[in-house]
C-alpha positions as CSV (number, residue, x, y, z in Angstrom):
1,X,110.7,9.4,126.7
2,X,111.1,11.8,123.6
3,X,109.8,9.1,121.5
4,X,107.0,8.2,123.3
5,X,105.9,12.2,123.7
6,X,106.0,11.9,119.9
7,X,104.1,8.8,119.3
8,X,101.0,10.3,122.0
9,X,101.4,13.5,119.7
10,X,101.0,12.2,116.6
11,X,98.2,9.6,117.8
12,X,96.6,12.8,118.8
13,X,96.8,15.0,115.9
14,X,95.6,11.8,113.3
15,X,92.3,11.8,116.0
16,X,91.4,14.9,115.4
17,X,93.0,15.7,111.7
18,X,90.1,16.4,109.1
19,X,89.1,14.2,105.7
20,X,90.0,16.8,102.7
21,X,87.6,19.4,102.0
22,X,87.1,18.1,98.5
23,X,86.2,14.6,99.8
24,X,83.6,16.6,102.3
25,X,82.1,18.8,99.6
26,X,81.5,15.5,97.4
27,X,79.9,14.0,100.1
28,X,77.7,16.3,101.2
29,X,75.8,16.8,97.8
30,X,75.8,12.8,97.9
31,X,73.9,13.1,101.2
32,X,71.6,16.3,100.3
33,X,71.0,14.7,96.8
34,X,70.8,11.0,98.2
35,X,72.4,9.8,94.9
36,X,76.1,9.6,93.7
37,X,75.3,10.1,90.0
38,X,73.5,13.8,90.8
39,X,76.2,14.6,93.0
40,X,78.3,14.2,90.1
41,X,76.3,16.1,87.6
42,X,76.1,19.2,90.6
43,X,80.2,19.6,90.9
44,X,80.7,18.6,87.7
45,X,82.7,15.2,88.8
46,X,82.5,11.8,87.4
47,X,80.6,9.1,89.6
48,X,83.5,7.4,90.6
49,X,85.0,10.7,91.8
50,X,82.3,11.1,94.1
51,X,82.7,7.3,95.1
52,X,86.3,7.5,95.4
53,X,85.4,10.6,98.3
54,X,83.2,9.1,100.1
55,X,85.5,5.8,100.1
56,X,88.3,8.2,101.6
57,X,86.3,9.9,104.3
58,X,85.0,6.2,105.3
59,X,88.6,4.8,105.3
60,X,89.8,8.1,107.3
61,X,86.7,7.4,109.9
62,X,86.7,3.6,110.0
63,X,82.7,3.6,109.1
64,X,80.2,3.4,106.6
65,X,78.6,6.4,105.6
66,X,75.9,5.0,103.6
67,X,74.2,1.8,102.8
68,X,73.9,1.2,98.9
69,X,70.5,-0.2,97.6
70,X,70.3,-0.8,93.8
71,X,71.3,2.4,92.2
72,X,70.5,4.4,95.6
73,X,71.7,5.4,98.5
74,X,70.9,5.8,102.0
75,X,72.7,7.7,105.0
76,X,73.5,5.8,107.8
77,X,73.4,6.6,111.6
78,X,77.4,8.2,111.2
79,X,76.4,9.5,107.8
80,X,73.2,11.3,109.1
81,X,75.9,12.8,112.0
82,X,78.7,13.8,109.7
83,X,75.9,15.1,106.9
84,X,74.3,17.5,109.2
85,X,77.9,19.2,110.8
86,X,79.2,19.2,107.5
87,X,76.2,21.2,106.3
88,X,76.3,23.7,109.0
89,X,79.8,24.0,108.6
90,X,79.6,25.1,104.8
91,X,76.5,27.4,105.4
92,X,78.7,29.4,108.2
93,X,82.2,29.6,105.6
94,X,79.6,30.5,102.5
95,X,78.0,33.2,104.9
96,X,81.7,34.4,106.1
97,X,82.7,34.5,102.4
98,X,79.4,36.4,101.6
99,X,79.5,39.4,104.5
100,X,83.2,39.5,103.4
101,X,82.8,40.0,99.7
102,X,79.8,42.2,100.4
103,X,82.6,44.3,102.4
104,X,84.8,44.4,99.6
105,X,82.3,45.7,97.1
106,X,81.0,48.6,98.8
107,X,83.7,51.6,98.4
108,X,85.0,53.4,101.9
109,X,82.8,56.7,102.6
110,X,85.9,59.7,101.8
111,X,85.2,62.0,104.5
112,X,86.9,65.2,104.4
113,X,87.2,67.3,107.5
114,X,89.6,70.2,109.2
115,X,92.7,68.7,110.9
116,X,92.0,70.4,114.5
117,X,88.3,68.8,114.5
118,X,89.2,65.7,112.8
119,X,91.8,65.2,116.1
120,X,90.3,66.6,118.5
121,X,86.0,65.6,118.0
122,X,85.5,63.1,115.0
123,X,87.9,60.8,115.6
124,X,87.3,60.4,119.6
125,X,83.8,59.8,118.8
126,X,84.7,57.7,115.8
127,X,84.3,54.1,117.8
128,X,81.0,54.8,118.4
129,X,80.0,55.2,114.8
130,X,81.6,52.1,114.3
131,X,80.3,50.1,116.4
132,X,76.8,50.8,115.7
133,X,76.9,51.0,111.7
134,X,80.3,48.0,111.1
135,X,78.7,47.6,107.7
136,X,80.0,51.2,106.7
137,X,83.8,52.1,105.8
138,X,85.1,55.6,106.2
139,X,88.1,56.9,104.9
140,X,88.9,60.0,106.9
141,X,91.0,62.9,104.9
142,X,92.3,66.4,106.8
143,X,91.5,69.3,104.5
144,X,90.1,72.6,104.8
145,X,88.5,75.6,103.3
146,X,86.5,75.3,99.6
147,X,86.6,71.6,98.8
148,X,85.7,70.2,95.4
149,X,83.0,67.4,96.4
150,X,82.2,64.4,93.8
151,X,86.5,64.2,92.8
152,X,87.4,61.7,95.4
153,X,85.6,63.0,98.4
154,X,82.1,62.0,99.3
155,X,81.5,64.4,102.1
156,X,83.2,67.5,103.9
157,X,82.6,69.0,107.5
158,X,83.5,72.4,107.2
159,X,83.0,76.1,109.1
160,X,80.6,78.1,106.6
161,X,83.7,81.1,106.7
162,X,84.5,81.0,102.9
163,X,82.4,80.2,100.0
164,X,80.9,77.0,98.6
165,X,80.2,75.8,95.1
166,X,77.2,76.1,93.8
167,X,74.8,73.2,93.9
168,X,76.7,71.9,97.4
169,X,74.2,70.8,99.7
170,X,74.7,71.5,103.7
171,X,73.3,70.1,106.9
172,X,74.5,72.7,109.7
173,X,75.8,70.3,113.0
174,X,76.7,72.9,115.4
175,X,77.6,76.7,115.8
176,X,80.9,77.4,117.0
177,X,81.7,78.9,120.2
178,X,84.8,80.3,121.4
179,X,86.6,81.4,124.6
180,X,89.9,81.5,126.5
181,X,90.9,78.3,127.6
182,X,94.2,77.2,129.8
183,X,95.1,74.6,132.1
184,X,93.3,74.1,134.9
185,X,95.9,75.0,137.6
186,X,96.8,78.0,135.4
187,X,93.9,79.9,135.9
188,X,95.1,81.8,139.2
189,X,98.0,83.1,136.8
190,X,96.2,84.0,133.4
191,X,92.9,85.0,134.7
192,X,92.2,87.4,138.0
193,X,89.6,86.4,140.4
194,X,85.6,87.0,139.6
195,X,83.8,89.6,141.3
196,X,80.3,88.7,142.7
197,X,78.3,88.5,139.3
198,X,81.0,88.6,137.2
199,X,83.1,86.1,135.3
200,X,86.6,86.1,135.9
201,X,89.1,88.6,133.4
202,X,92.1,88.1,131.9
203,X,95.3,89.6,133.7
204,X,97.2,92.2,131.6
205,X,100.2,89.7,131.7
206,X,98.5,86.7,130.4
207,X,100.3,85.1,127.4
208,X,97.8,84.8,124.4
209,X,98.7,82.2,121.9
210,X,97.5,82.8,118.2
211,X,98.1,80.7,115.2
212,X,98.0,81.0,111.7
213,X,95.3,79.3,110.5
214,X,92.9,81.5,112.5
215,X,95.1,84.9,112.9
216,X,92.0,86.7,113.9
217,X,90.8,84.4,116.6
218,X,91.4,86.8,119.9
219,X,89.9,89.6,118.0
220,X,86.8,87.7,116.8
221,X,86.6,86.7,120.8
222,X,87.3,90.1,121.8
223,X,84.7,91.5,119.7
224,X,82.1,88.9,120.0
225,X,82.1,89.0,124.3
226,X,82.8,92.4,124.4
227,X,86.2,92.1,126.0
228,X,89.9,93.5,125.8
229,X,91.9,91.1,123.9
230,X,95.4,90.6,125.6
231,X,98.0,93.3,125.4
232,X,100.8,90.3,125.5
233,X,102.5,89.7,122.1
234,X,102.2,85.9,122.8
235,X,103.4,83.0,120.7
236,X,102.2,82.2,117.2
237,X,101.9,78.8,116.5
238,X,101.2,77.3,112.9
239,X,98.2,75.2,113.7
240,X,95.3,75.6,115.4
241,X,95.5,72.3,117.2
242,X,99.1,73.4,118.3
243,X,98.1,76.3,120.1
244,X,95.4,74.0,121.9
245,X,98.4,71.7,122.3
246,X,100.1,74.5,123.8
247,X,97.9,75.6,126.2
248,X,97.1,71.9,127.4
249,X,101.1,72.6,128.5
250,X,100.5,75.9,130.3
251,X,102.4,77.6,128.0
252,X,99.4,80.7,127.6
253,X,95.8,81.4,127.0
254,X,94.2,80.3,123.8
255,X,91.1,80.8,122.1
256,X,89.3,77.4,122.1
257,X,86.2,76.3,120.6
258,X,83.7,74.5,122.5
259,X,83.7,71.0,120.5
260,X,87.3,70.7,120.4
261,X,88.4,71.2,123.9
262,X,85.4,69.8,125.6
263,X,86.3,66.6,126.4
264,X,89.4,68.0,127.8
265,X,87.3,70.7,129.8
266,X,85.1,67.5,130.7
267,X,88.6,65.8,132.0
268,X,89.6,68.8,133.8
269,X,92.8,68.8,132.2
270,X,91.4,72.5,130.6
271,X,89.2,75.5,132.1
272,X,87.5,78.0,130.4
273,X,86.7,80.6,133.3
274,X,84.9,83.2,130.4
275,X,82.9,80.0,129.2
276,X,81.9,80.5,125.5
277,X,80.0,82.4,123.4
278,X,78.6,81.9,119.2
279,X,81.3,84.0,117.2
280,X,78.0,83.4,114.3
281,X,79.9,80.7,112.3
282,X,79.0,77.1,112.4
283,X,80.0,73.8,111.2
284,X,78.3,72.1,108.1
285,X,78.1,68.4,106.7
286,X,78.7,69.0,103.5
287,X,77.9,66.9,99.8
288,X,77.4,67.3,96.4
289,X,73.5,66.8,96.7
290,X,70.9,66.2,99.1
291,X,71.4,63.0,101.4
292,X,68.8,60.1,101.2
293,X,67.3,58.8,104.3
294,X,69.3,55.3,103.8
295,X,72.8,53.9,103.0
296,X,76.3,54.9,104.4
297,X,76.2,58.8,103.9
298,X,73.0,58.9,105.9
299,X,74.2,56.6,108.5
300,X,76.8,59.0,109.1
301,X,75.1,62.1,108.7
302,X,72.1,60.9,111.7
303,X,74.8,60.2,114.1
304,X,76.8,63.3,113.1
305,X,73.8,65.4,114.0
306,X,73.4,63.1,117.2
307,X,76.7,63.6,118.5
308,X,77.0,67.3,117.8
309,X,74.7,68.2,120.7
């Protein structure tokens, strides 16, 4: 039974096994070229190379492929069969091969951009980008502050709150708005309940949560809305995208820009009872000079402006 399982096996796989690509490439410029002797001068191969191929394929298949006349030859009915898949096959690996090395050529688009964003906004929406430009590589880095364009990084989405090199052009994406955010079914604790026309305050014994990379961050809010920062101590937390992190937890109150907690907002997983206001910074796409209207950096730069709405 074993043996007879082999037997069907093997009977199958010679049925369906393939001449040598070789053989098929020899005989396909005999076929397009109708002549064994220019077949030969096209791949560089000796007539009887090219004969000895198509012998093979027609041993392998069990028919003729052509009829010889004099010094020509002539497809027949199988030939005219196995010429034309053979054909199409080639054309769809030398297309493959094409795209491919085409891919391989053009260098990824370095994109720097600040860690809590890059998280939290770009590379949600990233898919997106993807899917409608797959021609265009990005090679996402997390940096912020002054960056030094043209030295390894293409372009830079930055906040305009320090100083830019001279010469750097900027396309502003979005102004940055701020407010308290918590989780959802924190509010009741953090926040005390809105009086008609009002929006909602923060209780005196909410737990603010700060973090380093933007000390000032309750004050700006504070300031901005024209509200009492929190009289709690809080927690300080090293990154900005901890202290979201944080309050995602229910650990406190912390001051959230619009972009990078909206989708959580939008999931209900975060509330931000004050809502948000401009604290009169705002994003920027940044580059070492103006941006065309075609090719990868433009791509990008349209659907940034697109998806920063």
């Amino acid at each position: 039974m074993s043996s007879d399982h082999f037997g069907e096996l093997h009977s199958q796989m010679s049925a369906t096994r393939l001449p040598p690509l070789a053989a098929l490439r020899c005989f396909e410029a005999a076929a397009r070229l109708e002549s064994f002797s220019r077949a030969a001068d096209a791949l560089h191969l000796t007539h009887g190379a090219i004969s000895r191929a198509v012998r093979l394929i027609e041993d392998e298949l069990g028919v003729a492929l052509f009829e010889r006349r004099s010094r020509r030859v002539f497809l027949t009915e199988a030939g005219r069969k196995l010429a034309a898949a053979v054909r199409e096959g080639f054309g769809l690996v030398e297309s493959a091969v094409r795209e491919i090395r085409d891919v391989a050529r053009t260098p990824a688009l370095v994109v720097s951009c600040e860690p809590t964003l890059l998280m939290r906004w770009l590379i949600p929406r990233l898919p997106d980008f993807q899917a409608r430009h797959p021609e265009v590589s990005i090679h996402l880095v997390a940096g912020g502050g002054p960056v030094s364009l043209g030295r390894g990084i293409d372009l830079a989405i930055r906040r305009d709150d320090f100083p830019r090199a001279g010469g750097t052009h900027a396309v502003p994406l979005f102004p940055e708005r701020i407010g308290p955010v918590c989780r959802t079914d924190k509010i009741a604790l953090f926040f005390n309940e809105a009086e008609a026309g009002s929006l909602p305050q923060l209780r005196k014994d909410a737990i603010p949560l700060h973090t380093r990379t933007r000390p000032n961050a309750w004050e700006t809010w504070g300031t901005t809305a024209d509200r009492a920062a929190p009289e709690q101590r809080g927690q300080v937390f090293e990154h900005f995208y901890i202290s979201l992190q944080a309050a995602i937890a229910g650990i406190g109150v912390a001051i959230g820009p619009w972009q990078l907690v909206r989708d959580d907002i939008d999931n209900g997983i975060l509330a931000a009872p004050c809502g948000f206001i401009e604290d009169g910074t705002a994003y920027h796409l940044l580059s070492p000079s103006a941006i065309g209207d075609h090719g990868p950096s433009a791509a990008l730069r349209d659907w940034l402006l697109a998806v920063s709405i």
